[in-house]
mmCIF file of the C-alpha atoms, coordinates in Angstrom:
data_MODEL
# 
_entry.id   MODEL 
# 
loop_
_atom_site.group_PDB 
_atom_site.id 
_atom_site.type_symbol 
_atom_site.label_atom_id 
_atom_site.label_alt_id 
_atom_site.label_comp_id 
_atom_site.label_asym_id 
_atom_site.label_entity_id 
_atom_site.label_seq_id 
_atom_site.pdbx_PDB_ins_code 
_atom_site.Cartn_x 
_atom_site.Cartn_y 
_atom_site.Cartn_z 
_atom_site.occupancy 
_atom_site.B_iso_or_equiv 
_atom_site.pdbx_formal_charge 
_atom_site.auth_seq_id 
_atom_site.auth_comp_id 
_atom_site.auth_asym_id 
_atom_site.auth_atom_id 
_atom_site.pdbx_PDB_model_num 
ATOM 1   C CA . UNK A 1 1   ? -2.438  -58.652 -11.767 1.00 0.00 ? 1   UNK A CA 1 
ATOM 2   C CA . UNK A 1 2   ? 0.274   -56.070 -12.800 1.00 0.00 ? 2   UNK A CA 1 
ATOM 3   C CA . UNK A 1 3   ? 3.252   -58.113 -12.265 1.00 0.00 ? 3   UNK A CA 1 
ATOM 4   C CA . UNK A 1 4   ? 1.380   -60.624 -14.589 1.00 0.00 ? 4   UNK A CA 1 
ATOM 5   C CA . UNK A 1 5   ? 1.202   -58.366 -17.235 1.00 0.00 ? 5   UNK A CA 1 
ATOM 6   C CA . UNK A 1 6   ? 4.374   -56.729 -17.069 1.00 0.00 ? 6   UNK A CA 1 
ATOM 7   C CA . UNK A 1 7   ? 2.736   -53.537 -15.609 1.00 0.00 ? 7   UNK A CA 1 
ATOM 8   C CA . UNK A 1 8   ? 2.855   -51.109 -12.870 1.00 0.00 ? 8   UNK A CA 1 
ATOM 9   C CA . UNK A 1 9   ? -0.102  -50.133 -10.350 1.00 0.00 ? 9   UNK A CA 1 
ATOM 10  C CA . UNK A 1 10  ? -0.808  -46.755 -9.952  1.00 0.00 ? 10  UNK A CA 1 
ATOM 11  C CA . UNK A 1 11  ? -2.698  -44.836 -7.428  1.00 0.00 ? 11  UNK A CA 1 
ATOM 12  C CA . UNK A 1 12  ? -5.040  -42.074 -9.063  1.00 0.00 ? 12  UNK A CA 1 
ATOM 13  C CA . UNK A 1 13  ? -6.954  -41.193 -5.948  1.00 0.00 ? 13  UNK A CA 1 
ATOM 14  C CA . UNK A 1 14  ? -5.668  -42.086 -3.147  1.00 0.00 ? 14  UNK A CA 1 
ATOM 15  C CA . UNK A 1 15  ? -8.569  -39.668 -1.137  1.00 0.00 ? 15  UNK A CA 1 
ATOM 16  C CA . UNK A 1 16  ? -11.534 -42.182 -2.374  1.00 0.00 ? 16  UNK A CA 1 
ATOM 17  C CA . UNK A 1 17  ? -13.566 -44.077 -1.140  1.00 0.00 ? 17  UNK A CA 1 
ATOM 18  C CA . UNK A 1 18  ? -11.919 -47.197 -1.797  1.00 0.00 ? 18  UNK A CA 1 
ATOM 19  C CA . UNK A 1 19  ? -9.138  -45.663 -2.943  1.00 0.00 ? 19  UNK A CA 1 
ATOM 20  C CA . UNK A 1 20  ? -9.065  -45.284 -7.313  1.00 0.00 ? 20  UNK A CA 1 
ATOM 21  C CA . UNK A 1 21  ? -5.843  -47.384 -8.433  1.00 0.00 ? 21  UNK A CA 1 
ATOM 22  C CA . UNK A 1 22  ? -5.367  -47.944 -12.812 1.00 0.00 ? 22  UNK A CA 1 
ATOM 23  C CA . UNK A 1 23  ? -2.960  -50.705 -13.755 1.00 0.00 ? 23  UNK A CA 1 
ATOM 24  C CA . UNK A 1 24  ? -0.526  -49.152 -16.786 1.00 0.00 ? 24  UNK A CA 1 
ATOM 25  C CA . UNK A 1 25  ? 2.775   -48.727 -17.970 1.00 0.00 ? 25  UNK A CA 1 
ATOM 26  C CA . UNK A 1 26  ? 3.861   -45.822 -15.760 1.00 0.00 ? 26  UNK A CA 1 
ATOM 27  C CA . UNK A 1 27  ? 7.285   -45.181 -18.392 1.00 0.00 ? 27  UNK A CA 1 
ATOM 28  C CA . UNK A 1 28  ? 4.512   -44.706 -20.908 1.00 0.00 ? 28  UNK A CA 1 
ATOM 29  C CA . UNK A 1 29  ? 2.374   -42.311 -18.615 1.00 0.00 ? 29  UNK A CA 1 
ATOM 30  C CA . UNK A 1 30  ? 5.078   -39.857 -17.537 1.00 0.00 ? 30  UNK A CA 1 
ATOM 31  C CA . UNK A 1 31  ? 6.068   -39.561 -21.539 1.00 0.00 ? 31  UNK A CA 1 
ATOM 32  C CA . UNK A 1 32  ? 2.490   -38.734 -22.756 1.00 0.00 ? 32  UNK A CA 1 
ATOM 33  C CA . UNK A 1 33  ? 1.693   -36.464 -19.592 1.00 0.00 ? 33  UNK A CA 1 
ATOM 34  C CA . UNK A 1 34  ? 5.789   -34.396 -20.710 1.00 0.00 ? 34  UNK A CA 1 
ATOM 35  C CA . UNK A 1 35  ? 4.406   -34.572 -24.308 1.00 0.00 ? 35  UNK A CA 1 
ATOM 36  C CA . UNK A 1 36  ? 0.720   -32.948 -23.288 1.00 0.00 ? 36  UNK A CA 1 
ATOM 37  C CA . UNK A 1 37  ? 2.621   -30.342 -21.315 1.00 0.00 ? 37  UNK A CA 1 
ATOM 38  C CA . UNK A 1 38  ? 4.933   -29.394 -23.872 1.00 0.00 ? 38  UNK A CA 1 
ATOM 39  C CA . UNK A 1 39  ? 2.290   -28.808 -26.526 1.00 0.00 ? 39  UNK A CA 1 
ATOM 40  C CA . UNK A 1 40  ? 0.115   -26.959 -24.062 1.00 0.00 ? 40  UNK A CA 1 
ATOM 41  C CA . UNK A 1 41  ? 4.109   -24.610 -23.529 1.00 0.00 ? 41  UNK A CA 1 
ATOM 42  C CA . UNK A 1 42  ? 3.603   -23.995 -27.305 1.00 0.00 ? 42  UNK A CA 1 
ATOM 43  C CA . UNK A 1 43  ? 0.362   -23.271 -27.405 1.00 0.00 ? 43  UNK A CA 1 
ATOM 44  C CA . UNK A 1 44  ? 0.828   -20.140 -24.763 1.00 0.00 ? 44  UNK A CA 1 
ATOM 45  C CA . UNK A 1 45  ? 1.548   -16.628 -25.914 1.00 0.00 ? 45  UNK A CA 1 
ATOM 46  C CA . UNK A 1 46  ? 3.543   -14.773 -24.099 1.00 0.00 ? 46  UNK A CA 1 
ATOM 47  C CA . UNK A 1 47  ? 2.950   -10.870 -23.965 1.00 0.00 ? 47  UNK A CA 1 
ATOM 48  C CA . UNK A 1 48  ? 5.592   -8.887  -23.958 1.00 0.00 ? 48  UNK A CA 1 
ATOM 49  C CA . UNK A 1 49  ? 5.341   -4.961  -22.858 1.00 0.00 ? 49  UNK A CA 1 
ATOM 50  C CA . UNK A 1 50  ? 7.604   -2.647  -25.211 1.00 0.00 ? 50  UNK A CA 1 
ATOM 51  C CA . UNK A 1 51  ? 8.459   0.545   -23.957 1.00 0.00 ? 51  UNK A CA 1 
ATOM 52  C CA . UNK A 1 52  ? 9.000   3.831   -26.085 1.00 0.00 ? 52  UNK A CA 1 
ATOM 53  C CA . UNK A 1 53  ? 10.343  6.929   -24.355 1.00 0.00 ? 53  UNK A CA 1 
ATOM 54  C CA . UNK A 1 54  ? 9.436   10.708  -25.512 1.00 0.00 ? 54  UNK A CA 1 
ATOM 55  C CA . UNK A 1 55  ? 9.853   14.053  -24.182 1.00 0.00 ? 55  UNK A CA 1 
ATOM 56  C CA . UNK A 1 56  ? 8.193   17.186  -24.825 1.00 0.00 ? 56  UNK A CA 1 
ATOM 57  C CA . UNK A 1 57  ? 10.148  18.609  -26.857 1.00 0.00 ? 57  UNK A CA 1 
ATOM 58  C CA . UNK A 1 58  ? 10.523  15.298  -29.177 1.00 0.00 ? 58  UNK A CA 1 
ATOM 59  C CA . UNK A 1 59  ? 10.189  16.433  -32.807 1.00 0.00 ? 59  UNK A CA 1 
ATOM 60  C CA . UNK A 1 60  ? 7.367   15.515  -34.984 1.00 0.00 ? 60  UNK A CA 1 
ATOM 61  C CA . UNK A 1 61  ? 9.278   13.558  -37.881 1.00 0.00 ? 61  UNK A CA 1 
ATOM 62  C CA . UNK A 1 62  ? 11.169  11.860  -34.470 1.00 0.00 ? 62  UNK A CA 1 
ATOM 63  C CA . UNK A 1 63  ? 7.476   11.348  -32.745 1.00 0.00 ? 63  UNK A CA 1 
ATOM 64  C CA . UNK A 1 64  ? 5.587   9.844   -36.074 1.00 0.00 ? 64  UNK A CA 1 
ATOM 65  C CA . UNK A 1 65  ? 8.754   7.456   -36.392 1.00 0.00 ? 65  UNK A CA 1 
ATOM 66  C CA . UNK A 1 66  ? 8.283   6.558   -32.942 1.00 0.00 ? 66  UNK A CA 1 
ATOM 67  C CA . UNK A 1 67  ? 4.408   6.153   -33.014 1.00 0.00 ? 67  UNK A CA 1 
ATOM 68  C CA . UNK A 1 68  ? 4.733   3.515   -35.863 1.00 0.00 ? 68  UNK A CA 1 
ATOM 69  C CA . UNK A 1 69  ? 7.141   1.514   -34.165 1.00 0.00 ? 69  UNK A CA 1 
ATOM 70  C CA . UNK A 1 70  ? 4.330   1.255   -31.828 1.00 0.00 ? 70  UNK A CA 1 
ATOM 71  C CA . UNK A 1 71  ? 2.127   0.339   -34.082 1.00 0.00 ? 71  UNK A CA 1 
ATOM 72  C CA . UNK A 1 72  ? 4.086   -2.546  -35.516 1.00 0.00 ? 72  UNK A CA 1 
ATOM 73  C CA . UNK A 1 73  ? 4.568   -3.704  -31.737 1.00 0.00 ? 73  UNK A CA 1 
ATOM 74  C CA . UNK A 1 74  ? 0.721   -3.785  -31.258 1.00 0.00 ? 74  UNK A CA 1 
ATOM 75  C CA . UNK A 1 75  ? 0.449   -5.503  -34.581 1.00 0.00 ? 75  UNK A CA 1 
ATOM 76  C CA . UNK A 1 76  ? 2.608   -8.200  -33.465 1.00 0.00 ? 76  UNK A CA 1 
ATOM 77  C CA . UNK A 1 77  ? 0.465   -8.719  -30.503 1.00 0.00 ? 77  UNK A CA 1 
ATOM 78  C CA . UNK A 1 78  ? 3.119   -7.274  -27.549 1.00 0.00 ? 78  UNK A CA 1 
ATOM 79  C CA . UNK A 1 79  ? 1.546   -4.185  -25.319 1.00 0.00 ? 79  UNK A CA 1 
ATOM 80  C CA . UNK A 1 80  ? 3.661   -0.921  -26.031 1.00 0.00 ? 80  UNK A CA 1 
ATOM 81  C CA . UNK A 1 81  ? 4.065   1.491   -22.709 1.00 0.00 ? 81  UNK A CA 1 
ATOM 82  C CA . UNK A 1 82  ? 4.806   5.113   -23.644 1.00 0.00 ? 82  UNK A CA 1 
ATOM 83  C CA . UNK A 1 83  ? 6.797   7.167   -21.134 1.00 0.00 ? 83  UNK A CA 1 
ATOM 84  C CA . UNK A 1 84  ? 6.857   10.901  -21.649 1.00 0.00 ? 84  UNK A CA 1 
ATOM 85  C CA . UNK A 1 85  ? 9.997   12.426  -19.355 1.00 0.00 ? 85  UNK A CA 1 
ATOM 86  C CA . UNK A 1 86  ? 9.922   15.810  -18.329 1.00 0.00 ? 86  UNK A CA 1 
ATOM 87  C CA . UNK A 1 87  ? 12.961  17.592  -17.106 1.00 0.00 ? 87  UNK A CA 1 
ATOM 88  C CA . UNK A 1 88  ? 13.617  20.787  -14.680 1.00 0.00 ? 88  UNK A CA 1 
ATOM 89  C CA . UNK A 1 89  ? 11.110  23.350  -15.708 1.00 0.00 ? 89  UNK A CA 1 
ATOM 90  C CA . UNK A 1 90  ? 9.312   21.048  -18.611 1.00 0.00 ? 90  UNK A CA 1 
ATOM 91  C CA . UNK A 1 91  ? 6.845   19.908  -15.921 1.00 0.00 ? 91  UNK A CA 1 
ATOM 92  C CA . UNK A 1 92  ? 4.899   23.222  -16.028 1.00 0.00 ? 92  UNK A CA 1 
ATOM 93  C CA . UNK A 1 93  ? 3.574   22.134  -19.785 1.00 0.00 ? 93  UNK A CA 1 
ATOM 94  C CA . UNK A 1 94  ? 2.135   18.426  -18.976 1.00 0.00 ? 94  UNK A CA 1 
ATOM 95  C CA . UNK A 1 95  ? -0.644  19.039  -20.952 1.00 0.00 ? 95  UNK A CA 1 
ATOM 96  C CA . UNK A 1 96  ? 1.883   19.336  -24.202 1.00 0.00 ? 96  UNK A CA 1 
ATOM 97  C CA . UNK A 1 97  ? 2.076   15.648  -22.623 1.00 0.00 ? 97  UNK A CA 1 
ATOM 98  C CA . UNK A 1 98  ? -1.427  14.612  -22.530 1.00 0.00 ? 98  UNK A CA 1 
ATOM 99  C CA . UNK A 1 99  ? -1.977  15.966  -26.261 1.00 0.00 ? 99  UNK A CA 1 
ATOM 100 C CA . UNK A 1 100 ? 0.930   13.895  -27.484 1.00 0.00 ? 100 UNK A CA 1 
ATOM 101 C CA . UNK A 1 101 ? -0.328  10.907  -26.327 1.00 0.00 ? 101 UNK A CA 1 
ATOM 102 C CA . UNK A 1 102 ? -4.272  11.755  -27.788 1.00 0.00 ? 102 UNK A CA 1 
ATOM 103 C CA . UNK A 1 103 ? -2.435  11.774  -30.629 1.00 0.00 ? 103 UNK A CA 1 
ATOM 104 C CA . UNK A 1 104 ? -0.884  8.841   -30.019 1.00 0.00 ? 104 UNK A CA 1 
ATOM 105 C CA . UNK A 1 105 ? -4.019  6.661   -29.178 1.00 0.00 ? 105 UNK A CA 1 
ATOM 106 C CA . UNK A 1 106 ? -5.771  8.410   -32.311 1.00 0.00 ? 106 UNK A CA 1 
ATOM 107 C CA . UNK A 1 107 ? -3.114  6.809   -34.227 1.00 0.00 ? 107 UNK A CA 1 
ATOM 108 C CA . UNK A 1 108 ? -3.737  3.233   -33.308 1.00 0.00 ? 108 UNK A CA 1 
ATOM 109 C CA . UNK A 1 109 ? -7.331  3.186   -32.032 1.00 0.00 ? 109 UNK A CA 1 
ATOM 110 C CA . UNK A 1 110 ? -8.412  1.015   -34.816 1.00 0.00 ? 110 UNK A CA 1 
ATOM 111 C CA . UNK A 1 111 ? -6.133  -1.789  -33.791 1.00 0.00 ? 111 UNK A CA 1 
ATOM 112 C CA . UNK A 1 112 ? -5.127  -1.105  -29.972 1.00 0.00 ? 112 UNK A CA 1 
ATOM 113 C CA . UNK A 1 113 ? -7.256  -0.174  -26.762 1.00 0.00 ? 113 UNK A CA 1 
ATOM 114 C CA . UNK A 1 114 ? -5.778  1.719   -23.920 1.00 0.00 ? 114 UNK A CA 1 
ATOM 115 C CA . UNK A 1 115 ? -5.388  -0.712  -21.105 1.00 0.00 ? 115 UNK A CA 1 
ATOM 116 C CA . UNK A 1 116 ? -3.851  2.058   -18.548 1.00 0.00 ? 116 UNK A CA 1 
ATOM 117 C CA . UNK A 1 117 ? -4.906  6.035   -19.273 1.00 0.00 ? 117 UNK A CA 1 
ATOM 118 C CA . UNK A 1 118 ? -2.014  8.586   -19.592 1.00 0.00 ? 118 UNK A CA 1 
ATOM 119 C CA . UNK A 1 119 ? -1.449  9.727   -15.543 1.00 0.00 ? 119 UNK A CA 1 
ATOM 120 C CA . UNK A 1 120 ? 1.350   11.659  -14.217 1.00 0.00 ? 120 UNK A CA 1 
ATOM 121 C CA . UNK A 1 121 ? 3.401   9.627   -11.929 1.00 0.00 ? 121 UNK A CA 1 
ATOM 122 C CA . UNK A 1 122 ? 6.657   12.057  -10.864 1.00 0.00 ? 122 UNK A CA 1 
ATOM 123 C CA . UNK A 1 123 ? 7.848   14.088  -13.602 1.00 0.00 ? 123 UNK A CA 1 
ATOM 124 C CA . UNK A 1 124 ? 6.962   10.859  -16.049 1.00 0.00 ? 124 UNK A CA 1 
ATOM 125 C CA . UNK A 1 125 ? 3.273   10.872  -17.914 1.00 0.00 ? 125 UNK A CA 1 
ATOM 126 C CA . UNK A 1 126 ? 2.925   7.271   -18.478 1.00 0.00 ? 126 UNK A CA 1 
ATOM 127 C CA . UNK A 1 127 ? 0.022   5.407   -20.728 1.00 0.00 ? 127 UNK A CA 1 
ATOM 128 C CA . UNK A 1 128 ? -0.129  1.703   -22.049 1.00 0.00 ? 128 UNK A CA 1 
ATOM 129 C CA . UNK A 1 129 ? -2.063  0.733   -24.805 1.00 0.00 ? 129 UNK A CA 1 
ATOM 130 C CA . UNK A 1 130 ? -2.800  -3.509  -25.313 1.00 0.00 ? 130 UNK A CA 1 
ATOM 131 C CA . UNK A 1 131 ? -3.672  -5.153  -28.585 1.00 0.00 ? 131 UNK A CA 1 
ATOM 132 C CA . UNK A 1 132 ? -7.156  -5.630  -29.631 1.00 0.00 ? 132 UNK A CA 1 
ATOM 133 C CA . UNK A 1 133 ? -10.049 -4.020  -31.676 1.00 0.00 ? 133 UNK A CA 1 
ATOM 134 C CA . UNK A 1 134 ? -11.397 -0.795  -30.118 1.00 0.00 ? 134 UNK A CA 1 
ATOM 135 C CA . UNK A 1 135 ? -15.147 -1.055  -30.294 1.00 0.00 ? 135 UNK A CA 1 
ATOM 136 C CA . UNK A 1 136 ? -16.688 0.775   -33.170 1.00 0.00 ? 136 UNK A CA 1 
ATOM 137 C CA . UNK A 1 137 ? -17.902 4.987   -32.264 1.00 0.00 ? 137 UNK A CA 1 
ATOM 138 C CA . UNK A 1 138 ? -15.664 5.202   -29.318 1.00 0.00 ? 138 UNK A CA 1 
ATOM 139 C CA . UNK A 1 139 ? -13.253 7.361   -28.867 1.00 0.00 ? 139 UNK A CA 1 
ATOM 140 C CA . UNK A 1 140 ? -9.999  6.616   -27.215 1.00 0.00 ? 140 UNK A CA 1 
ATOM 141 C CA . UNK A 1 141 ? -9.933  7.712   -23.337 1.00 0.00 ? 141 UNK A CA 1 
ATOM 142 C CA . UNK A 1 142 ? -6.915  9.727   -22.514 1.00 0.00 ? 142 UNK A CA 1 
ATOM 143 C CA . UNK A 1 143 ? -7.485  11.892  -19.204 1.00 0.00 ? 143 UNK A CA 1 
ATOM 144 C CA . UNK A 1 144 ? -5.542  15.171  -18.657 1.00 0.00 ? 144 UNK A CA 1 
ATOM 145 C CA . UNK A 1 145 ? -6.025  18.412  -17.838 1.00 0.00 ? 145 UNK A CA 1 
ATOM 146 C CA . UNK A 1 146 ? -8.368  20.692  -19.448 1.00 0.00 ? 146 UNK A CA 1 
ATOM 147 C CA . UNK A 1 147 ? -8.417  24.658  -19.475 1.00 0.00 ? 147 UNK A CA 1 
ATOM 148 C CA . UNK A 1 148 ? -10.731 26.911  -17.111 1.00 0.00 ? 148 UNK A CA 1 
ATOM 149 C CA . UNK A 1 149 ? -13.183 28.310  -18.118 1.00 0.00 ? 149 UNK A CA 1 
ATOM 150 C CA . UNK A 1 150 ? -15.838 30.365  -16.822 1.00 0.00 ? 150 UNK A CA 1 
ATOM 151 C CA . UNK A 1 151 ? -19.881 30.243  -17.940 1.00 0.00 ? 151 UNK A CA 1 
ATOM 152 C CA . UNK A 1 152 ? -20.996 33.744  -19.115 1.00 0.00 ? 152 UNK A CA 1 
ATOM 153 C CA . UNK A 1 153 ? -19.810 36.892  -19.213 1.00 0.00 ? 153 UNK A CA 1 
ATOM 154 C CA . UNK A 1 154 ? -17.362 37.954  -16.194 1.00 0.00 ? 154 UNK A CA 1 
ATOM 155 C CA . UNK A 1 155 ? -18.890 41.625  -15.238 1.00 0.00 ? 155 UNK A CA 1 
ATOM 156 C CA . UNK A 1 156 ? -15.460 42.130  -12.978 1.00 0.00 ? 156 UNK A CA 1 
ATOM 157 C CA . UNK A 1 157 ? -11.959 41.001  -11.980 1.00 0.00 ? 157 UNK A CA 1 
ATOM 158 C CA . UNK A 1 158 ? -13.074 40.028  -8.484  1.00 0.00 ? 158 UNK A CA 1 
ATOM 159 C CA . UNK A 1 159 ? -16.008 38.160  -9.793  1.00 0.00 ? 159 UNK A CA 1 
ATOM 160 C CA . UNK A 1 160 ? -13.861 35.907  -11.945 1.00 0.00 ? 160 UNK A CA 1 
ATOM 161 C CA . UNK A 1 161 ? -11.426 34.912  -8.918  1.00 0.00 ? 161 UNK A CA 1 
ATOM 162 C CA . UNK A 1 162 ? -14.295 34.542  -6.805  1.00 0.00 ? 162 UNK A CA 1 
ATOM 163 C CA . UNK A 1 163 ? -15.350 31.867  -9.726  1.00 0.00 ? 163 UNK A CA 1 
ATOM 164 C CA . UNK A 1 164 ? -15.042 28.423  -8.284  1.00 0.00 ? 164 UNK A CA 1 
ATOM 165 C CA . UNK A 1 165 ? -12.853 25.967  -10.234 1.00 0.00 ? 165 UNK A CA 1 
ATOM 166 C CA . UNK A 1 166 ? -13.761 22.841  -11.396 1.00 0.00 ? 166 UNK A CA 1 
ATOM 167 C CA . UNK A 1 167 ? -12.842 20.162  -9.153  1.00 0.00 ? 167 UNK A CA 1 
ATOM 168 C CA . UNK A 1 168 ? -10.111 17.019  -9.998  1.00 0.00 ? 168 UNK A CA 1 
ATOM 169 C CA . UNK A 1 169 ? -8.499  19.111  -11.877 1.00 0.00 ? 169 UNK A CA 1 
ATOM 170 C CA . UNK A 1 170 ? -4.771  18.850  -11.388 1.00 0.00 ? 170 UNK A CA 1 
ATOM 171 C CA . UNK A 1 171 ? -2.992  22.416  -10.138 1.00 0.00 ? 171 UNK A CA 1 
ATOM 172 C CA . UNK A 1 172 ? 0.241   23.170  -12.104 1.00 0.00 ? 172 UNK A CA 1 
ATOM 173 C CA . UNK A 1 173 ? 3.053   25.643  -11.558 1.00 0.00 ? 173 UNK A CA 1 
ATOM 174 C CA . UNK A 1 174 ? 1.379   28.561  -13.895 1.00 0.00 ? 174 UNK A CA 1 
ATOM 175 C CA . UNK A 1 175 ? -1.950  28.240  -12.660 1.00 0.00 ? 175 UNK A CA 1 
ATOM 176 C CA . UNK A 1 176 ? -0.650  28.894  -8.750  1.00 0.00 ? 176 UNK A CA 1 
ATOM 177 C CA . UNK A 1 177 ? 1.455   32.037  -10.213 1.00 0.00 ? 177 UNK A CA 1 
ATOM 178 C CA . UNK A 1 178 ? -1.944  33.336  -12.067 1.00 0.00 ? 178 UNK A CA 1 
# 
């Protein structure tokens, strides 16, 4: 019946139960299947993750530039990763780190969410923050370390290093030589 028409036989299903066969013009199929494919290529967005780079001791007029270049990155839909380096002895003030990037997700929170909270990995405090609307009341989640403190009044010197600390906190260089 194919050859009659001028057409090919094709095997859908060969699995079936008799097996499914159409009769078409199979030039004609592989164009329109290329075509659907292509339009389905265009369709896709593809993310890209921009990186911006800081260190401590980045300036603030330096820092705010940086920040909105961020911001235009999220505002073109791309995820933005912020690396803070720390050199030789800079390591000792991470939490300079961890305020930078508060700051940071402050900044943005009403058009970026932070897919990845800032966390020290080597001497590099890494966070990545993803397009999208933050949900309304929350604030943005940045983990890092937070100061000891002691409830009440400390009567004594021993009592106080008796005092347990709280736990998952991270121990840095001036904390061991307290």
């Amino acid at each position: 019946m194919a050859r009659e028409r001028g057409l090919d036989l094709m095997e859908i299903s060969p699995n079936a139960q008799p097996p499914v066969c159409k009769i078409c013009d199979y030039g004609k199929f592989k164009y329109e299947k290329k075509k659907k494919e292509h339009e389905a290529r265009k369709k896709q967005t593809v993310i890209k993750v921009k990186e911006i780079q800081l260190r401590p001791q980045t300036d603030e007029h330096d820092r705010n530039y940086k920040f909105k270049n961020i911001r235009t990155f999220l505002e073109e839909g791309d995820k933005a990763k912020i690396t803070i380096m720390f050199r030789g002895r800079e390591i000792t003030y991470v939490e300079h780190g961890y305020k930078m990037m508060r700051q940071l997700a402050e900044m943005v929170q009403d058009i970026a969410v932070v897919e990845s909270p800032a966390k020290l990995e080597g001497k590099k405090l890494i966070m990545v923050l993803a397009p999208g609307q933050a949900k309304k009341g929350s604030k943005p989640v940045v983990s890092g370390p937070t100061p000891n403190k002691v409830s009440g009044p400390v009567p004594n010197r021993e009592a106080a290093a008796a005092a347990p600390e709280p736990a998952g906190e991270p121990e840095t260089e001036a904390k061991k030589a307290e």
